[in-house]
C-alpha positions in Angstrom: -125.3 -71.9 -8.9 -123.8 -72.5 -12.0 -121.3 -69.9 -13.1 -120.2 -68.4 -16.3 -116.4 -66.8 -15.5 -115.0 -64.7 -18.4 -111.5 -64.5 -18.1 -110.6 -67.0 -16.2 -106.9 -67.3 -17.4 -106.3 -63.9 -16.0 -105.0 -62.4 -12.4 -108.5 -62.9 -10.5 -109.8 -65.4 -12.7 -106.8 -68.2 -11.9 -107.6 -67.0 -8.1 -111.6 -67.4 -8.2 -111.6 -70.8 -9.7 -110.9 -72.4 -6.8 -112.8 -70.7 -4.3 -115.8 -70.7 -6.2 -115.3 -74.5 -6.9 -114.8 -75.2 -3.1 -117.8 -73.2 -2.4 -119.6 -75.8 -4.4 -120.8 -74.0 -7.7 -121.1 -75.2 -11.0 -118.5 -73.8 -13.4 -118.2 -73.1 -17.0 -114.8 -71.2 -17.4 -113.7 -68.9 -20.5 -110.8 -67.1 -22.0 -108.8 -67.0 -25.0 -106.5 -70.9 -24.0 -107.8 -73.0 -21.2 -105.5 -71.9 -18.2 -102.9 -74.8 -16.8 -104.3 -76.2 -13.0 -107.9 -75.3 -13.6 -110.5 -78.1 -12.4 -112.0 -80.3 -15.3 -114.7 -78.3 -16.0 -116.8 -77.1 -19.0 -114.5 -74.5 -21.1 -115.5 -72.2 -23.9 -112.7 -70.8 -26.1 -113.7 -67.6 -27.1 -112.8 -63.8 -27.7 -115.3 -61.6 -25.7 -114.3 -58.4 -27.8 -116.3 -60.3 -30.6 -118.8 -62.3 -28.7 -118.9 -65.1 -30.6 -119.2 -68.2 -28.7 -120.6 -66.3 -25.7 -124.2 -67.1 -26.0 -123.3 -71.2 -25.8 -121.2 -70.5 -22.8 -123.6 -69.1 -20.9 -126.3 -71.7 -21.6 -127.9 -73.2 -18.5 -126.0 -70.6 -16.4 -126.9 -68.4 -13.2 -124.3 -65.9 -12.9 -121.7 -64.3 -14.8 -118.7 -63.2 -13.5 -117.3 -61.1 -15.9 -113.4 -60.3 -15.2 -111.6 -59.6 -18.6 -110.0 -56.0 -19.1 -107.2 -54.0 -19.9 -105.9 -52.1 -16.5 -103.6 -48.9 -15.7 -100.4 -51.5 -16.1 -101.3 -51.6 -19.5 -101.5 -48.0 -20.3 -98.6 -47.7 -22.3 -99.0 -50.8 -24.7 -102.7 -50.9 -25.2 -104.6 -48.0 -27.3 -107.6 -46.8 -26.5 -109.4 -48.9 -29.0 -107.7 -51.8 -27.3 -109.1 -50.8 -24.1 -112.4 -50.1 -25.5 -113.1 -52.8 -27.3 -112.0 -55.4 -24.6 -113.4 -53.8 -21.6 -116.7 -52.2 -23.2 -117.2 -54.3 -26.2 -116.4 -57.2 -24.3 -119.1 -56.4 -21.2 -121.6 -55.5 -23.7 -121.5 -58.9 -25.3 -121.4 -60.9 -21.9 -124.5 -59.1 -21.3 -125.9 -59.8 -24.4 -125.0 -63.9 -23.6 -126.9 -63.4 -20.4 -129.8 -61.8 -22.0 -129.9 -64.7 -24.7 -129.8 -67.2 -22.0 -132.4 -65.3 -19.6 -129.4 -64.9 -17.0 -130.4 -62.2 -14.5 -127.5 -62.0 -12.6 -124.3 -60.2 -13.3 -121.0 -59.6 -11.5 -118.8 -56.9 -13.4 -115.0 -56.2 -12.3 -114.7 -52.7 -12.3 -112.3 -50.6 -11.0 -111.5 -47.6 -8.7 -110.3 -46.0 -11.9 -113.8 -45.4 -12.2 -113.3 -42.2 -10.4 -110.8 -40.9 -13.1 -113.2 -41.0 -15.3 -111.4 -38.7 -18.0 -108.6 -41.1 -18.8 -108.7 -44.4 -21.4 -109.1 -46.7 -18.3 -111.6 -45.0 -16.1 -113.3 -43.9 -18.8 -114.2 -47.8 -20.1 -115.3 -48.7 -16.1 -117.9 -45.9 -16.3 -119.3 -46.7 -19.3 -118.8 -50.6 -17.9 -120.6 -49.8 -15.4 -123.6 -47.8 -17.1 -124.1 -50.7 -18.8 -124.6 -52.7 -15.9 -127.6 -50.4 -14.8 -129.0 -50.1 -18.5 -129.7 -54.0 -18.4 -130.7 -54.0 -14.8 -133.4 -50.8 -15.8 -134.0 -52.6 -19.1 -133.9 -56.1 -18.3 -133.9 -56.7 -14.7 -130.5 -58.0 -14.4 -129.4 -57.9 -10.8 -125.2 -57.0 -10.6 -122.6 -55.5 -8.3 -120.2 -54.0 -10.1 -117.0 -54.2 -7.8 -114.5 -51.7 -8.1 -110.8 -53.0 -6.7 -107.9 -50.8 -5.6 -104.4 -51.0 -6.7 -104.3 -55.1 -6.6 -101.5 -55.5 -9.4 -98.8 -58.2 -8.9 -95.8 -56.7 -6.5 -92.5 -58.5 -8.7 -90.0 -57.6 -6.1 -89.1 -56.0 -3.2 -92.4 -56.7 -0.8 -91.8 -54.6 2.0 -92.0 -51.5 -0.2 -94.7 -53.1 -3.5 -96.8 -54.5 -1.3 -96.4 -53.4 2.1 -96.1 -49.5 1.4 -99.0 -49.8 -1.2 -101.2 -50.8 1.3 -100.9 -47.8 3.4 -101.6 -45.7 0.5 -105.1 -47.1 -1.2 -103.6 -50.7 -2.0 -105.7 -53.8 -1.1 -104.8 -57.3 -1.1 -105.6 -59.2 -3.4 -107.2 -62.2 -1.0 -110.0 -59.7 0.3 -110.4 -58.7 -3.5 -111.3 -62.4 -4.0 -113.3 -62.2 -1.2 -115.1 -59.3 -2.0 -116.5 -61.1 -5.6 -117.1 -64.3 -3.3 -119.7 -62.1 -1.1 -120.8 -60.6 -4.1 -121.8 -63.6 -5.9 -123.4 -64.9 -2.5 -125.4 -61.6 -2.4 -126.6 -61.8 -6.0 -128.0 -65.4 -4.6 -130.7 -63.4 -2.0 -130.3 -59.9 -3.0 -131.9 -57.6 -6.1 -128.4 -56.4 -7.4 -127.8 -53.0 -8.3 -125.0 -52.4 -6.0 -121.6 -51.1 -6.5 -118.8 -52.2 -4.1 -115.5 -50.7 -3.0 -113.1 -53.6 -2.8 -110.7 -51.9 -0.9 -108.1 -52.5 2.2 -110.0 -51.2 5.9 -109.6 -48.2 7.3 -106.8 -48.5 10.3 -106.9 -45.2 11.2 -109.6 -42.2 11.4 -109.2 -38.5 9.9 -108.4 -37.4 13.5 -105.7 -40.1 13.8 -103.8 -38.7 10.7 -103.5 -35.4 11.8 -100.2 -33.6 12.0 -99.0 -36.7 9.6 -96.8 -34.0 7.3 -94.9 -32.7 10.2 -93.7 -35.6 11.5 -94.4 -39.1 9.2 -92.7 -41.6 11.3 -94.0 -40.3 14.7 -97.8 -40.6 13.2 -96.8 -43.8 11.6 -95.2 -45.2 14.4 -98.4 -44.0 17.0 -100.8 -45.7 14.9 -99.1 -49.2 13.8 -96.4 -50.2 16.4 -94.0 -51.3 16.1 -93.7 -49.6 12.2 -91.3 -47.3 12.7 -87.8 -49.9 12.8 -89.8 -51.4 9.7 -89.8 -48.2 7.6 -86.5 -47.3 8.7 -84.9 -50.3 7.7 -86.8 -51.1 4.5 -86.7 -47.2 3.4 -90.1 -47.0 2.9 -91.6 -43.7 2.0 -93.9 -42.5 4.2 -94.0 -38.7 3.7 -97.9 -38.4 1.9 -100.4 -38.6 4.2 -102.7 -41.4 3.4 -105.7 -41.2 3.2 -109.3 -43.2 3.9 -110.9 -45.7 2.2 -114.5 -45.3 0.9 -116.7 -48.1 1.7 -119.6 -48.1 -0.7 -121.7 -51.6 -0.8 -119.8 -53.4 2.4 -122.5 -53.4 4.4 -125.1 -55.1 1.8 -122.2 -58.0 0.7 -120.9 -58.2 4.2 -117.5 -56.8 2.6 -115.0 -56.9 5.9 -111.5 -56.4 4.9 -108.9 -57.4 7.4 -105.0 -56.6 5.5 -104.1 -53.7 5.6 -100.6 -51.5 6.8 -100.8 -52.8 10.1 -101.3 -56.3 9.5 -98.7 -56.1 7.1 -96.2 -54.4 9.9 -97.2 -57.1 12.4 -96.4 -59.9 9.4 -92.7 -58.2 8.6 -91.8 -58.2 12.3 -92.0 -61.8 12.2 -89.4 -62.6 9.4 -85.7 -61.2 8.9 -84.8 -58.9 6.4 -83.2 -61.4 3.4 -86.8 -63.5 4.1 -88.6 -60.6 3.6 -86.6 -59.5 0.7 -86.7 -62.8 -1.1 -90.6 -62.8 -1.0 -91.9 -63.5 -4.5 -95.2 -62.5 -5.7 -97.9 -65.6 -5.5 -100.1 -64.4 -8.3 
């Protein structure tokens, strides 16, 4: 298909390029500078807060894949009308290109912040997301609207940023980029109108995390190996219970998440500590 990606300098965006391109679409890219690396492909400078420039961008396209928004890590530098204008403003006017160009299928990057619907972010992926089903009721645009956990960029200290985030509602970013992969393939045979938790798996069942409070490391260490020497040693907190992940929309995409805690312990194990602690952050 041929592919309109908003946003394509950002966190996902630089990751998507190349795995749509290897999949063999046709690419139009967009954001405010042409990123460094990306693929000599067609690219539209634009602002999608405005719109302008959207409609020519999206000429002769399939899909969009709409990625660009403020997130929680912005919180304290962006106002409200920053995050409304980029991540409802912008959305509007992606679907506005689409319905110029008679594009009928959509993929919007939501969030999980979705279900804290009463703050600045969450509130802007509900009414994201609304707007997704307006045009699909409206205009018969097909979409998933894919809602990510806790994906943000680690900066140091891996065993406890990444690692300890996964046991707690963190997902990795790969099976985010998958996730949007499947959901662009489904949008290729399917009718849309799906949303999708793009979450880590669950590794464990309600059953399995029972008792967790009384004794952390004992329940830690009955369900993932070997994790126990790995908390100890990289003080990671482990006193909150987790808990389990929904799993709205996997079984339409064929969503299948495979990182989570215990692959994480099982990587760890395999490295000494100074390896582990000089990890830097990919994306």
């Amino acid at each position: 298909m041929r592919i309109l990606l908003t946003g394509a300098g950002g966190n996902i965006g630089r990751g998507l390029v190349p795995r749509l391109f290897d999949a063999g679409h046709d690419l139009v890219l967009s954001d405010l500078v042409r990123p460094e690396g990306l693929p000599d492909v067609p690219f539209h400078q634009l602002d999608v807060q405005d719109g302008f420039g959207l409609d020519k961008a999206a000429e002769g396209c399939d899909l969009i894949l709409h990625t660009p928004a403020w997130h929680g890590i912005h919180w304290n530098a962006r106002t409200e009308i920053d995050f409304w204008r980029l991540n409802v403003q912008g959305t509007f006017w992606a679907f506005q290109a689409a319905l110029a160009n008679d594009v009928k299928r959509f993929v919007f990057l939501s969030s999980q912040a979705w279900h804290g619907h009463y703050d600045k972010y969450g509130f802007t992926k509900r009414v994201g997301e609304e707007l997704c089903e307006y045009h699909r009721h409206a205009h018969g645009v097909a979409y998933v609207a894919v809602r990510p956990a806790d994906l943000t960029p680690w900066g140091t200290d891996w065993p406890r940023r990444y690692g300890a985030r996964l046991l707690y509602g963190g997902v990795d970013r790969e099976d985010v980029l998958d996730s949007i992969l499947l959901s662009v393939a489904y949008l290729e045979r399917g009718e849309g109108g799906v949303v999708l938790d793009a979450v880590r798996p669950n590794a464990f069942t309600a059953d399995d995390l029972e008792g967790w409070e009384a004794d952390p490391l004992g329940s830690c260490e009955r369900i993932f190996p070997g994790s126990r020497e790995v908390v100890e040693r990289y003080g990671l907190d482990v006193a909150r219970r987790p808990g389990l992940s929904s799993n709205a929309g996997w079984a339409e995409v064929g969503y299948a998440p495979t990182r989570h805690f215990g692959t994480f312990i099982e990587e760890i194990r395999g490295m000494d500590e100074a390896e582990a602690r000089a990890l830097v952050c990919p994306y």
